[in-house]
C-alpha positions, 0 to 999 in steps of 0.5 A: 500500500502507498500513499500520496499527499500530491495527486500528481505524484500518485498518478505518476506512481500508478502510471509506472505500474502500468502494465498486466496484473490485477487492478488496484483500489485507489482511495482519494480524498476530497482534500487533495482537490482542494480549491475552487477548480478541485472539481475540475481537477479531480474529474481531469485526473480520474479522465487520466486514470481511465487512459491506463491499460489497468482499470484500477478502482478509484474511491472517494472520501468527501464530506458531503459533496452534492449529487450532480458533482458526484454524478459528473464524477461517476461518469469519468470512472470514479468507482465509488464514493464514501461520506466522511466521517466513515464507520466501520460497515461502512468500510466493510461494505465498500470492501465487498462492492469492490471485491464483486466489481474486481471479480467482475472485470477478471471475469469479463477480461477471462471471457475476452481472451475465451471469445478470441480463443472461440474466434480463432477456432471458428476461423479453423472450423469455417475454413475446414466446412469450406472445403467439404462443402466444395466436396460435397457441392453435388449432395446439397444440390440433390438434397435441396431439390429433394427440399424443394419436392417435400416443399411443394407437397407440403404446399399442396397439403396445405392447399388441401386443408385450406380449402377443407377449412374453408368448406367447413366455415363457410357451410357452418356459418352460411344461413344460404347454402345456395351461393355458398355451395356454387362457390365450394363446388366451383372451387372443388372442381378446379383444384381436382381438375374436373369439369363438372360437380353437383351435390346430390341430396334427399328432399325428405326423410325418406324421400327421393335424391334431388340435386342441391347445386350443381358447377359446370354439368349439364342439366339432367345428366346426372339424373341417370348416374344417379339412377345407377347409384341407387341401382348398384349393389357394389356402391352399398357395400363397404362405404360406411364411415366408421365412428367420428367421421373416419373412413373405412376403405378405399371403396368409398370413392366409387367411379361409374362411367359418366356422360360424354366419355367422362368418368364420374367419382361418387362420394357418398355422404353418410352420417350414422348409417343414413345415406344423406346424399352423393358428391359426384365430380365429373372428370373429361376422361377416364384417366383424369379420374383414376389420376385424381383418384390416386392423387386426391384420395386422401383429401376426396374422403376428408371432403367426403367427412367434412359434407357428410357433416355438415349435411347432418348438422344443417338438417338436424338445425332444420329440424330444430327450427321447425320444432322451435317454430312450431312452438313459437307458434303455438305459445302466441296463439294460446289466450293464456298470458305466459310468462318465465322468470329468472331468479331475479324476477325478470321476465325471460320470456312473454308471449303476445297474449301476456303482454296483450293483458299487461298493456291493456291493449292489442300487440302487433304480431310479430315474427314467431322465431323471434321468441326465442330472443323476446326478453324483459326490461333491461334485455332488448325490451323493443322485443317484448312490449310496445316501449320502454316503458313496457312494465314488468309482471313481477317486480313493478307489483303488476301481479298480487294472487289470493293470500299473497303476504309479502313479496310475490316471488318468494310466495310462489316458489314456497308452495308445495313443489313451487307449485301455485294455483289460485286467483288473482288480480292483475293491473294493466298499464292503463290502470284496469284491474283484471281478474285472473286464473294464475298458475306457477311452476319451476323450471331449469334455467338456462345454466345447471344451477339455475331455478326459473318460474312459469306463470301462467294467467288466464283472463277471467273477464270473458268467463265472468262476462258469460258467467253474467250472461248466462245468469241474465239469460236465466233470469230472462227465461224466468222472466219469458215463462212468467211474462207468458203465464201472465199473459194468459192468466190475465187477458182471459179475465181482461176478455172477459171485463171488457165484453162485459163492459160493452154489454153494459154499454149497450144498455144504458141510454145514451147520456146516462151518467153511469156510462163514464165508468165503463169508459174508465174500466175499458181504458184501464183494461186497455193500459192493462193489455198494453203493459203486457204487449210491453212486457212480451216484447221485452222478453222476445228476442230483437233483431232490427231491420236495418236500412240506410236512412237519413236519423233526422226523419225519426227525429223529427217524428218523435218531436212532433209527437212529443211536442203537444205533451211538452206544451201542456206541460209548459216545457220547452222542446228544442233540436240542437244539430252539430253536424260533422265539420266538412261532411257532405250536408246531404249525406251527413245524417245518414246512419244504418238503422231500424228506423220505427224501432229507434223513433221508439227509444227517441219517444221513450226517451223524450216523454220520461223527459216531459215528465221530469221537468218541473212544470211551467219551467221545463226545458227539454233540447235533444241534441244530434251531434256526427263524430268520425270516432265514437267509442263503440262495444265490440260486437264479441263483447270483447273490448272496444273500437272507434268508428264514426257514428252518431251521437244523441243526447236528451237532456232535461233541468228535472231533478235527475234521479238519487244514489244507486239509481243510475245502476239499476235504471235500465234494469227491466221493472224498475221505475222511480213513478208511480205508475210506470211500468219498468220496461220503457227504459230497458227497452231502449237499452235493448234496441240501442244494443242490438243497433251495436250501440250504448246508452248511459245516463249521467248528471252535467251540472244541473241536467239530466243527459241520456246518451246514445251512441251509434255507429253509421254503419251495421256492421263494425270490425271485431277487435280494434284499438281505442286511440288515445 
């Protein structure tokens, strides 16, 4: 070890020690640089250290030097650097970085002289291939053509399975295989060098061979070869595929004589021992077929499996469609609303009568195959109802069943085997509540572990509806057999009081005061035979003869009639028309109707109105107003249509009638006078219905209106939707 106070001597001393050998650890100290240019002075003299054939390893003991100088310093070589005052681990780490990083330059100066050793062998070693690839110049020339021969042949296999691959994607993922086929065929035929191929396969299950497509054959001629097919005995005999899809033998490429002096090679297309159809590839000269037939044997069985398939996959798709269809089919016509739910409660599947209940309204049929993807909010909804806004059955409330506590869900999926089956009330989107029959069950889902549910609702109100009826037809038949009995038991007396009546007539003097009795018993007994005919006629079945006529003729009529009783009262009776705007004048009242019948329900209604009014102060108007859409009943009884009719009002200032009248008051036998009948009033109700119109009663202000609405024409569309 030595040590210099004077840098410049100490470089001198290393410089005289220049030469091979192991380098040195050189330890400098700030101090030695003293001044302002020390730093300069320090990074000239490691620059200088650096020129020497030696690496030595400058380190540096500083007090506290700042980063960019040290970092200037590393540059030019300094090794390491040591902040004064050092402690002992300090000069014990610095000793093993050293140590490592002279193990490192000993270890890079031994692979130096290693590489110049390797070189100088590499020379020898080239210098010795050089001179025995002079001698053998003629086996690398033999051996690169027979390079160049497996080259081609690879590149010709890998022709081969491109075009099988191609085949194979295109047919899996055309939903066409019309332009499809044309293009594998035409493809098929260059690549063998044929000048011909068709696809030959069944129609049906069972049914005969027909061409599927068909490149460069001439039409019909391959009729005939198949004919021959299907005739020789040696086609059917070894041609089976054995399991996934590998071939037995060679037979199952099978040359028959083909048109024109051409050879046709049949492949016949199997597929779990059916016999799906033939490839035939017809070739301009025998020998071409027997060429292509060594050549391509391998690669004419493969397309033989690849078809074979395929062929079987599409039909088996075919089969599952027309399955799927049918299903789709049948799940849209049921009048059942039916629904599936994931476990989260959202709709997976609604069909057109489900969501017909939820809107309250008719859906647009749509593409049966599109069931298949007709899922809830949240899941393509454009597919399962009219708009966004389409509700959901289960999680918007829309459904609460009989002894339902709590969430609906769970409720279903805890009866016995998750089965339910009760009543229930749904809530369509325009806020009508309607009765339903619900069942539920569970289903798998679409995953293993999955759990759907099936419910299924049926629309009671057409059952409720005929439920009602067929109590109204009880009551009605009732009421015929007792109208009847009635009516016999009680004109037999009637007969009897009014000849009576008349014999007594005969003889009294004329002018005999007593006479004004029988005239009173001859009236009452008329009154008497007038509520029956009524009553009789309510209880017969109605059907109005209808005709084209102007409404206004048996408007007028009824005034005229009604006016003289109008001015004994003291009452005023107005028409008030408000024709259709732009309707032709002489065609704008023109309706379908009964005409008498309808002068009766106008009568009716006119004379109960005279009688309401307060004497002196009535006011009675009948209002005739044309509208192109009136809310009308459908005529199945099932919903509602807009139609363009006629709408009347009589309106009157009496005194209208109480609570729970206006329910009852077309209800045949019920009355508010003293001396009606009932049967007016039901008996408008009657003939307006089977005109295929209504008629309400209802309160505006202070008067009392009654309504009637009629469609113009007699007959009107089964179902349609009420516009908004």
């Amino acid at each position: 070890m030595s040590v210099f106070s004077d840098p410049v001597a100490a470089l001198g001393f290393l410089q005289g020690q220049n030469g091979p050998g192991a380098p040195r650890l050189v330890i400098l100290h700030q101090d030695a640089f003293a001044g302002s240019e020390g730093a300069d002075k320090l990074e000239a003299w490691l620059q200088a250290l650096q020129d020497l054939s030696v690496a030595h390893l400058p380190v540096l003991l500083h007090g506290g030097l700042e980063g960019p100088l040290l970092v200037r310093l590393f540059r030019v070589g300094l090794c390491d650097a040591l902040s004064l005052p050092v402690e002992q681990h300090h000069w014990l780490n610095l000793l093993i970085r050293v140590e490592k990083r002279m193990q490192l330059r000993q270890q890079k100066r031994m692979l130096l002289e290693d590489n110049s050793h390797a070189q100088d062998l590499l020379r020898e070693l080239k210098d010795s291939l050089g001179e025995v690839y002079d001698r053998n110049a003629g086996d690398l020339l033999q051996a690169q053509e027979t390079l160049e021969s497996v080259n081609r042949r690879l590149t010709h296999d890998m022709e081969e399975l491109s075009l099988l691959y191609r085949f194979g994607r295109e047919l899996s993922q055309a939903c066409n295989w019309d332009e499809v086929l044309g293009r594998i065929l035409a493809e098929l035929g260059e690549f063998l060098g044929a000048n011909g191929a068709t696809l030959v396969l069944k129609s049906a299950v069972g049914g005969a061979f027909r061409a599927r497509r068909t490149w460069g054959w001439e039409d019909g001629s391959w009729d005939r070869i198949l004919l021959d097919l299907e005739q020789d005995t040696k086609v059917a005999i070894g041609e089976k595929l054995l399991e996934w899809g590998v071939l037995g033998d060679a037979a199952t490429v099978t040359s028959v004589d083909g048109p024109t002096g051409g050879k046709v090679i049949a492949l016949p297309l199997d597929h779990q021992g059916l016999r799906l159809g033939f490839l035939l590839v017809l070739f301009p000269s025998p020998d071409l077929a027997l060429l292509a037939r060594g050549r391509f044997l391998p690669f004419l069985q493969a397309v033989q499996v690849v078809l074979a398939e395929e062929v079987a996959g599409a039909q088996m798709l075919d089969r599952i469609r027309d399955i799927g269809l049918f299903n789709a089919r049948v799940l849209e016509t049921v009048s059942s609303g039916i629904w599936v739910f994931d476990e989260s409660g959202t709709t997976v599947y609604c069909n057109r009568a489900g969501q017909e209940m939820l809107a309250g309204s008719a859906v647009p049929a749509g593409d049966p195959s599109a069931f298949l993807y007709r899922i809830g909010r949240g899941r393509l909804a454009d597919a399962v109802g009219p708009g966004d806004d389409f509700p959901e059955l289960v999680s918007d409330g829309r459904l609460r069943v009989d002894g339902q506590e709590g969430l609906l869900m769970p409720f279903l999926r805890d009866g016995a085997g998750g089965v339910f089956q009760g009543g229930g009330e749904m809530t369509s989107l325009d806020g009508e509540i309607v009765p339903v029959a619900v069942r539920s069950s569970l289903m798998a889902g679409q995953s293993r572990n999955q759990t759907w549910m099936v419910i299924v609702a049926e629309d009671q109100r057409e059952r409720r509806q005929l439920e009602h009826e067929r109590m109204r037809v009880d009551q009605l038949r009732g009421l015929v057999e007792m109208s009847a009995t009635l009516a016999h038991e009680i004109r037999n007396p009637l007969m009897g009081l009014s000849a009576q009546a008349e014999l007594l007539a005969d003889q009294l003097a004329e002018g005999d005061p007593r006479g004004r009795y029988i005239d009173v018993i001859t009236r009452e007994v008329d009154r008497i035979n007038s509520t029956i005919d009524r009553m009789l006629n309510y209880t017969r079945p109605y059907h109005p003869e209808l005709a084209a006529g102007d409404i206004l003729t048996p408007v007028r009529d009824a005034l005229d009639l009604c006016r003289s009783r109008a001015e004994a009262r003291g009452a005023e009776l107005d028409l008030d028309l408000k024709p259709l705007a732009g309707a032709d004048v002489a065609r704008g009242w023109t309706v379908v109707l009964d005409s008498g019948q309808f002068k009766q329900v106008l009568l009716n209604l006119l004379l109960n109105a005279v009688d309401a009014v307060p004497p002196c102060k009535g006011r009675i108007v009948l209002e005739l107003s044309a509208s192109s859409a009136v809310d009308l009943p459908a005529p199945e009884g099932k919903g509602r249509f807009l139609a363009p009719g006629i709408i009347i009002k009589v309106r009157d200032n009496g005194p209208g009638f109480g609570d729970g009248v206006q329910e009852r008051i077309f209800r045949p036998f019920f009355t508010t006078k003293s001396s009606g009948t009932g049967l007016g009033l039901s008996l408008c109700h009657k003939i307006v219905t089977a005109h295929g119109g209504n008629i309400t009663a209802l309160r505006e202000g202070d008067t009392t209106v009654f309504r009637v609405v009629l469609p113009r024409a007699a007959a009107a569309p089964s179902r349609m939707e009420v516009a908004e």
